[in-house]
C-alpha positions as a printed Julia matrix, in Angstrom:
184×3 Matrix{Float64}:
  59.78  40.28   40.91
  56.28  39.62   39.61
  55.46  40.91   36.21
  51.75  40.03   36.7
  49.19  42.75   36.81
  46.98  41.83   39.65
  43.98  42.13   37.22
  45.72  39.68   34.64
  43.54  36.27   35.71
  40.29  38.85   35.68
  41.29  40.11   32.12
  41.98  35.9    31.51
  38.38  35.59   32.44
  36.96  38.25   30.79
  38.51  37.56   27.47
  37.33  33.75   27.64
  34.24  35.54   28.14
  34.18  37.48   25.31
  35.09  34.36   23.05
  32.4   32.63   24.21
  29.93  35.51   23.39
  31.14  35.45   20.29
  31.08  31.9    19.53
  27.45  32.48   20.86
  26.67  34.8    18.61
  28.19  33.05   15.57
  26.0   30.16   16.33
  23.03  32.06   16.14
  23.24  34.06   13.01
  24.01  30.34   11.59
  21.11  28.73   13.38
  19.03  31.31   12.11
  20.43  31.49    8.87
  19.49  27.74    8.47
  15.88  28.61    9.56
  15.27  31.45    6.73
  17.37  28.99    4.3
  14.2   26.18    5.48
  11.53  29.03    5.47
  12.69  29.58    1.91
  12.41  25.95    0.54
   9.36  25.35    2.41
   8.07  28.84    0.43
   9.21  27.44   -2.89
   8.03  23.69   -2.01
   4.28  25.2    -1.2
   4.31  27.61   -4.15
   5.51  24.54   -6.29
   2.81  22.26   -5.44
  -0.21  24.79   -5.53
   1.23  25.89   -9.45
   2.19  22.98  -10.6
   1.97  19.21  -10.11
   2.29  15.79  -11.32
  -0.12  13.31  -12.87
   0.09   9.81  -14.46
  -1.8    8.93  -17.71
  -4.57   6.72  -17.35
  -5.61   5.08  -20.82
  -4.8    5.53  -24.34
  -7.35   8.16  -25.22
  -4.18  10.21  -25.67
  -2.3    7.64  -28.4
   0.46   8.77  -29.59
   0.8   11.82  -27.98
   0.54  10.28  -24.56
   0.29   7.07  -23.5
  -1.43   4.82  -20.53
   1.59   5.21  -17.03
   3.33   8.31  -18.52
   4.21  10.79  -15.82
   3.22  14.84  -16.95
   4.2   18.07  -15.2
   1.05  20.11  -15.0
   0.43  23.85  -14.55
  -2.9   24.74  -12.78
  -3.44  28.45  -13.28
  -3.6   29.37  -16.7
  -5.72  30.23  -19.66
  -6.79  27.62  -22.13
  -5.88  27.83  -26.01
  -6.59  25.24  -28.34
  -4.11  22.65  -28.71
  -3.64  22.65  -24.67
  -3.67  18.83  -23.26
  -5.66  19.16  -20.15
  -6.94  17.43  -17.33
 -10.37  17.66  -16.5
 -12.94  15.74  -13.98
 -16.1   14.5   -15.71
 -19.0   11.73  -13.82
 -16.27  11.96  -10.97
 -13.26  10.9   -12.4
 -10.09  12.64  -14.16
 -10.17  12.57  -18.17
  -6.84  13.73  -20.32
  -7.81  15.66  -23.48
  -6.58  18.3   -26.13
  -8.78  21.07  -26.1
  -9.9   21.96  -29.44
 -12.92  24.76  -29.1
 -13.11  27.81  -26.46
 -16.26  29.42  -25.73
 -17.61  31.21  -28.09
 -16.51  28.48  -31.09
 -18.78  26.84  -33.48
 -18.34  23.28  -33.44
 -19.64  20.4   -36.3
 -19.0   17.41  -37.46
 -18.86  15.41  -41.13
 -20.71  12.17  -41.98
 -17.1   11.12  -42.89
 -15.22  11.92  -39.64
 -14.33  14.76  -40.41
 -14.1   17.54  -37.3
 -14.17  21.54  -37.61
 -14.45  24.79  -35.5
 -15.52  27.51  -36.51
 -16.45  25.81  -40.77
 -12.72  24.53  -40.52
 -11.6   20.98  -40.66
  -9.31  20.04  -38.22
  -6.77  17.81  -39.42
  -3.19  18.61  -37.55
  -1.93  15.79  -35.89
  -5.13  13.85  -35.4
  -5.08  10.38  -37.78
  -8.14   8.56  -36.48
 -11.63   9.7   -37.78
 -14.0   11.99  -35.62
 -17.34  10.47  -35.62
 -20.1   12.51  -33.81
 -21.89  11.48  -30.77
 -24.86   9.8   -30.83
 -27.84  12.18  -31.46
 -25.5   15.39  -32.77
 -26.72  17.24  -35.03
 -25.99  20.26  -36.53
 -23.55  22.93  -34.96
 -22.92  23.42  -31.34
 -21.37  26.66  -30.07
 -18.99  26.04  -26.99
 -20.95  28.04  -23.88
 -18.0   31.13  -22.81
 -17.29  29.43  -19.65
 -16.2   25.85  -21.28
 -14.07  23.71  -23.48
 -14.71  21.23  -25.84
 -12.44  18.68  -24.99
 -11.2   15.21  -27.44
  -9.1   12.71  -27.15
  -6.18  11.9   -30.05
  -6.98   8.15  -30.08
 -10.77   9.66  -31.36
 -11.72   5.76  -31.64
 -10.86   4.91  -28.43
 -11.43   7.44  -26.03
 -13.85   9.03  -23.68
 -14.38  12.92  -24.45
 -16.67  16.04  -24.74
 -18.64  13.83  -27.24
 -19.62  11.62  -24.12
 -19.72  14.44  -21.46
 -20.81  17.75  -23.31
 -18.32  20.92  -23.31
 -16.17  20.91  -20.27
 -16.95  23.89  -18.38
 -13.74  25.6   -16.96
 -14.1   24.81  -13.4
 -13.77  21.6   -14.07
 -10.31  21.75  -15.68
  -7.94  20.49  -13.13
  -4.49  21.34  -15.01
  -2.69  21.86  -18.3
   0.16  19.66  -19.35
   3.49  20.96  -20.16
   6.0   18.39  -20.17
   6.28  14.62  -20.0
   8.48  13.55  -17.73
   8.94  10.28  -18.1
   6.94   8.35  -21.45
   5.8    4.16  -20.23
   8.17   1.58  -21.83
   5.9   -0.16  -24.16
């Protein structure tokens, strides 16, 4: 006697069936969890690069702080304070400076290198001499919608004394980390 149902190779099929759909189905949520996992670091690549991004030290103007090949993380929207090492275009190419005056700040200079903002001397950190530019005189007051922008290596660089204040839409990027410092 035959124990088979006569429906038994339909139910075979159908059950294969059903495996399959849900093999299907399995592949799917992966494949599209894959996609939104891609979506995702795409997102995070895109919202990287317009935040932040990376820029190599050209020259010394920086000395010691920074020096000519070394590789910075920069941070592009943000408010300036003094102190802030910055990257700024000026006569079409891209300067590295410490800011040192905001708008508004009175800026002067000593016959003996000697810097200040604001009637103070500005000493911290800085041990070359800050001569004026040619033709200085006086006080200058930093316009609201600019920096005033010099090098550490004073002697040796290429700053607001050669360019004027920086005005703000001309700051590319602030510094925040050095990632890797040049061998010397």
């Amino acid at each position: 006697m035959n124990n088979l149902s006569p429906l038994e190779p339909l139910q075979d099929v159908i059950r294969q069936r059903r495996l399959q759909a849900l093999k299907g189905q399995e592949n799917r949520r992966l494949l599209f969890m894959i996609i939104r996992m891609l979506a995702g670091m795409a997102i995070a690549v895109i919202v990287f690069l317009w935040l932040f991004g990376f820029r190599v030290v050209e020259g010394n103007g920086m000395y010691p702080a920074l020096h000519d090949g070394d590789l910075t993380l920069t941070y592009s929207k943000t408010e300036y304070i003094k102190g802030d090492i910055i990257f700024y275009t000026a006569g079409g190419k891209e300067y590295c400076g410490r800011v040192v005056a905001k708008g508004g700040d009175v800026i002067s200079y000593s016959d003996d290198g000697k810097f200040s903002v604001n009637g103070t001397v500005q000493t911290t950190g800085v041990a070359f001499p800050t001569y004026a530019p040619e033709g200085f005189e006086g006080r200058q007051t930093v316009p609201d919608d600019a920096v005033y922008v010099l090098g550490d290596y004073r002697t040796q660089t290429l700053d607001s004394r050669n360019f004027g204040c920086i005005p703000l839409q001309n700051v590319r990027a602030k510094m925040i980390a050095v990632l890797r410092h040049k061998v010397l």
